[in-house]
C-alpha positions in Angstrom: 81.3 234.4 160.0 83.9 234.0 157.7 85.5 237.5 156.8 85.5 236.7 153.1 82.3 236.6 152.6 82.4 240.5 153.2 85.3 240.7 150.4 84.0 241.4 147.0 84.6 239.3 143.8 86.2 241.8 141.2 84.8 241.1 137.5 86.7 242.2 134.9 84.6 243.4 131.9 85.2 245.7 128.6 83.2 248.7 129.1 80.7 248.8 126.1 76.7 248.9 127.0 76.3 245.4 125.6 79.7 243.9 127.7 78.6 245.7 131.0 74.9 244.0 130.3 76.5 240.5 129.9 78.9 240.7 133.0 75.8 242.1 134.9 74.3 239.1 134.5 76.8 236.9 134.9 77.9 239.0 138.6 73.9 238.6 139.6 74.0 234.9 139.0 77.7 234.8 141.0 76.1 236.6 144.1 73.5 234.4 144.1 76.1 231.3 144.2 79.0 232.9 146.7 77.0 234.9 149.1 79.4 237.5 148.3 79.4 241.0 146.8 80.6 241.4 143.3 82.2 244.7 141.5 82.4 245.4 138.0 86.0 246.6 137.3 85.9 248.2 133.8 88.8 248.0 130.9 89.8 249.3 128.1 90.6 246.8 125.3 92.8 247.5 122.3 89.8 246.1 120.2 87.9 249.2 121.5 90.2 252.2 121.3 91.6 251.2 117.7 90.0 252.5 114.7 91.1 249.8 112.2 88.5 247.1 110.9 88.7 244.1 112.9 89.8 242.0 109.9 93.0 244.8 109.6 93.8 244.2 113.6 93.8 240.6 113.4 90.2 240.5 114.9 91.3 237.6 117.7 92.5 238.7 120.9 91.6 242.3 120.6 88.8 242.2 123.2 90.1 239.9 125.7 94.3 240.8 125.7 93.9 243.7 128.3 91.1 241.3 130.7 93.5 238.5 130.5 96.1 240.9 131.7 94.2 242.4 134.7 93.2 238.4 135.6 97.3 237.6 135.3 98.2 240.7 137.2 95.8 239.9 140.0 93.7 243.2 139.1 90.6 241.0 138.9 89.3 237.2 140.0 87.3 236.8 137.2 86.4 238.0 133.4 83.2 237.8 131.6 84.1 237.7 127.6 82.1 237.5 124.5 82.9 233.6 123.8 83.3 234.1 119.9 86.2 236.8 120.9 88.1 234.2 122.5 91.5 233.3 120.9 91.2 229.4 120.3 94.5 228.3 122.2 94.0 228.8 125.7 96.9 229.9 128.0 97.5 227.9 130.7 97.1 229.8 133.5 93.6 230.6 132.9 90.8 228.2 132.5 87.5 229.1 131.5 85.1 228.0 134.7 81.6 228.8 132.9 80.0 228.7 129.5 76.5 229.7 130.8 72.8 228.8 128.7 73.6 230.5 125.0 71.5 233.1 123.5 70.1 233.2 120.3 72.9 232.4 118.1 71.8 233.8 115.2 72.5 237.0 113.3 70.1 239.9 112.7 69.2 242.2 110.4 68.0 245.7 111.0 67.2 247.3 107.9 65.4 250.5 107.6 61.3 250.9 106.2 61.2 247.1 108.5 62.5 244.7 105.5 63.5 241.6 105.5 66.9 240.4 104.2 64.5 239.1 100.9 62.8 242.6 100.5 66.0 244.7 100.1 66.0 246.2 97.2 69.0 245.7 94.2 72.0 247.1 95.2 71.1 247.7 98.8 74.2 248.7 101.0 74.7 246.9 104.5 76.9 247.3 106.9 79.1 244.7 108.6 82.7 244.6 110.1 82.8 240.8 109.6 84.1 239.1 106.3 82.3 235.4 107.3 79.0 237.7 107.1 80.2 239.5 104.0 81.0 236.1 102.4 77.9 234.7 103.0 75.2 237.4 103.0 76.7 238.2 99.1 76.2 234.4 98.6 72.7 234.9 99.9 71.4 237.5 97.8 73.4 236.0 94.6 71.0 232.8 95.6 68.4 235.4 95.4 69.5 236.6 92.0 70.2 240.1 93.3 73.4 241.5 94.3 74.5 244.0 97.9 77.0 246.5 98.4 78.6 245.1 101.9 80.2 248.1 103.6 83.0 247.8 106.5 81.9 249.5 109.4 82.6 249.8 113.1 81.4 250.6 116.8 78.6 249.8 119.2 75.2 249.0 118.5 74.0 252.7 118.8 76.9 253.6 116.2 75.7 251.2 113.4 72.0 250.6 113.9 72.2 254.8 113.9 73.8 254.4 109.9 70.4 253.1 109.3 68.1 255.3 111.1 70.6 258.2 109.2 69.9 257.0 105.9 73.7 255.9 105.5 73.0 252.2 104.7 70.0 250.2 103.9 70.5 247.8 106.7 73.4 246.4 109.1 73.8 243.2 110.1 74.5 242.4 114.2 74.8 239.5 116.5 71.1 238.5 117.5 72.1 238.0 121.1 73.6 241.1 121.9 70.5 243.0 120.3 68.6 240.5 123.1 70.9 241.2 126.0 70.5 245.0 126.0 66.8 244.9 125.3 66.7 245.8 121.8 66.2 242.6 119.8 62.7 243.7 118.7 64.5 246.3 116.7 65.6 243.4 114.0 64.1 243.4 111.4 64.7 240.1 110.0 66.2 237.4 112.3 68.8 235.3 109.5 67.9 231.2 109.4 71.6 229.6 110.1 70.4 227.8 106.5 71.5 231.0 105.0 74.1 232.5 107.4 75.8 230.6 109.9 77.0 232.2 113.0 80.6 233.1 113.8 82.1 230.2 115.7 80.6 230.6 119.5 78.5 233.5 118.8 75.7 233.9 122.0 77.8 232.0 124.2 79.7 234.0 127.5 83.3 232.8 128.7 83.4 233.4 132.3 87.8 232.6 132.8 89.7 232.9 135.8 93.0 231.4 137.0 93.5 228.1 136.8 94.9 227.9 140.0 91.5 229.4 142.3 90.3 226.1 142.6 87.8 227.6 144.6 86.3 230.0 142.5 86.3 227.6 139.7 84.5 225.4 141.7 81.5 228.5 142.5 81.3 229.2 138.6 81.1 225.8 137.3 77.7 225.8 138.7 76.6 228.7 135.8 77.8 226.2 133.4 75.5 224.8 130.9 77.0 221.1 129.3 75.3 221.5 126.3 76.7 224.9 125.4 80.1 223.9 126.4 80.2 221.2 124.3 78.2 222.9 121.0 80.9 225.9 121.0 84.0 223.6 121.9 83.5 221.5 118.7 82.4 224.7 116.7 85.7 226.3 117.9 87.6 223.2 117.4 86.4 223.2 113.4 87.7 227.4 113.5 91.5 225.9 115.3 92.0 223.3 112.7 91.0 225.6 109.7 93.7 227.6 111.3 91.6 231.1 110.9 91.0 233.7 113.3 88.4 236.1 113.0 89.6 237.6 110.0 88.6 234.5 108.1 84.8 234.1 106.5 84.8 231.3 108.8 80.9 230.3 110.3 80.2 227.0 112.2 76.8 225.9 114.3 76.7 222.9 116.7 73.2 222.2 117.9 71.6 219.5 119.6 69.0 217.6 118.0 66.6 216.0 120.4 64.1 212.7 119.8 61.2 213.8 121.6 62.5 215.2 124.9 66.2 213.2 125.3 69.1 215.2 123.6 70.9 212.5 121.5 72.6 213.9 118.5 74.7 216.9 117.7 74.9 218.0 114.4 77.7 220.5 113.3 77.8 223.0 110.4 81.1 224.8 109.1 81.2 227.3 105.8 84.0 228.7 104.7 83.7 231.3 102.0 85.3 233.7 99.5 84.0 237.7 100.4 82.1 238.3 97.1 79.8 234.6 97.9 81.1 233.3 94.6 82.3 229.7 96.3 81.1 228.6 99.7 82.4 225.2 101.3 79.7 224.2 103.5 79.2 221.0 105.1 78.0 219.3 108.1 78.5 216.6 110.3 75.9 214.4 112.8 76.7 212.2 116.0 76.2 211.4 119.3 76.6 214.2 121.7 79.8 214.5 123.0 80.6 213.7 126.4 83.9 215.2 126.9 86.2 218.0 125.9 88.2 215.8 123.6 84.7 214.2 121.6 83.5 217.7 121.0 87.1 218.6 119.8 87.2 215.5 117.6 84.5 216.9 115.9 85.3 219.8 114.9 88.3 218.3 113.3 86.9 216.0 111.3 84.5 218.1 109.5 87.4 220.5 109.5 89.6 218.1 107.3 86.1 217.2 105.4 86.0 220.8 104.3 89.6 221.3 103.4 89.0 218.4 101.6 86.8 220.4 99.2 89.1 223.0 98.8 88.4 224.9 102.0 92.3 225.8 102.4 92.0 227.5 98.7 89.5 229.9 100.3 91.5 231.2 103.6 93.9 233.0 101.8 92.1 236.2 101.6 92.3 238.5 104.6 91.8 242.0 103.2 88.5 243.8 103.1 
């Protein structure tokens, strides 16, 4: 028997409820694959310990610096990351081996009384750390003739559903699939059509990244990957590179697949870029064929990028405070 078979795989993950859930999935499916054990090797990320707003700490990177480290150092073989927290320029001694199925990709609401985004009342605070949600949930209720108080917040999902249940704020606003993934999505209260808010740019997707040179690994994970995901959140993510923003920008962008009957032919791709209070929203979207490789799904993303700086997208990215 060969010996390595008895020598765990070590998976780097942050150490938050909803990151531990995601990576113990992801390690499950890996057993399954390798025949091998597989130990969760928790880490602190800057993104966690700091008390800043996200937009304030330059949002991209924060999460995955420290698990990048470990993987560099040799700490761990492999790192589950929340995809949308991914840096868009990937170093080159890492290569991401996996983008398994994608959860819901949506946003949720969870408001208190059980409303829906509609039924909250005038001036209705809500809670969010993100300025692409700011942007567009004040262009949503302005479409609604009615106007929101959007209030910075912070922490896990016990810390800002719990402003809610505390009376602090009429609603917040999380990522649908993390709500799913620690078994709490039936505590939305209103699940936000991507009409009205589109999703931060691979939001419900994983990054499962290891070195580039563990051929062998890579060759065990592609096996969780899902082509369709991959190439969804490679041309959404190409659209966020060529806009030049990071996370601190009211940046949103969709790919999905659009089927005729049961055969997958067309991808169509959404980007929004926004000013905080909703005023102006560029939002546009392209259709075509479904891309087959890594450089057709990054084409499009830059053409509808240029499209939207086109129509004055580039007048909208200067703002970066809160």
């Amino acid at each position: 028997m060969n010996p390595r078979l008895d020598q765990p795989l070590r998976l780097g993950t942050r150490r938050s409820k909803l990151a531990m859930s995601q990576s113990g999935h992801v390690a499950d499916a890996v057993r399954a694959i390798t025949g091998r054990p597989v130990e969760l090797v928790e880490i602190t990320t800057y993104g966690d310990v700091s008390r800043e707003h996200l937009a304030q700490i330059g949002g991209t990177g924060v999460f995955v610096t420290a698990l990048r480290d470990a993987l560099l150092r040799g700490e761990v073989d492999f790192a589950v990351h929340s995809l949308k927290d991914l840096p868009t320029a990937q170093p080159e001694e890492l290569v991401v081996a996996a983008m398994p199925l994608r959860e819901d990709p949506r946003d949720a609401l969870v408001a208190r009384d059980g409303l829906t985004f509609e039924q909250l009342p005038d001036g209705a605070r809500i809670g969010t750390g993100s300025p692409r949600r700011t942007a567009q949930l004040n262009h949503y209720a302005r479409a609604l003739g009615k106007r929101i108080e959007t209030v910075a917040i912070r922490g896990n999902v016990d810390t800002r559903i719990g402003y809610v249940r505390d009376g602090e704020l009429d609603a917040v606003v999380l990522a649908a699939a993390g709500l799913n993934r620690i078994g709490r999505g039936d505590e939305a209260t209103d699940l936000l059509s991507v009409d009205n808010v589109l999703p931060a740019p691979g939001q419900g997707a994983l990054a499962v990244e290891c070195l580039a040179s563990n051929t062998e690994l890579i060759a065990s994970l592609a096996e969780l990957d899902d082509p369709h995901t991959r190439a969804a959140v490679t041309a959404e993510r190409s659209l966020l590179a060529a806009l030049e923003a990071g996370c601190s920008a009211p940046v949103g962008a969709l790919a999905d697949l659009l089927a005729d009957g049961q055969a997958v032919n067309e991808m169509r791709l959404r980007g929004v870029v926004g000013t905080l209070d909703g005023s102006t929203l560029v939002q546009l979207s392209t259709t075509g064929p479904v891309p087959q490789s890594y450089d057709e799904a990054m084409a499009l993303g830059r053409e509808l990028a240029d499209e939207m700086l086109a129509k004055g997208a580039a007048g909208l990215m200067g703002e970066r405070s809160l």
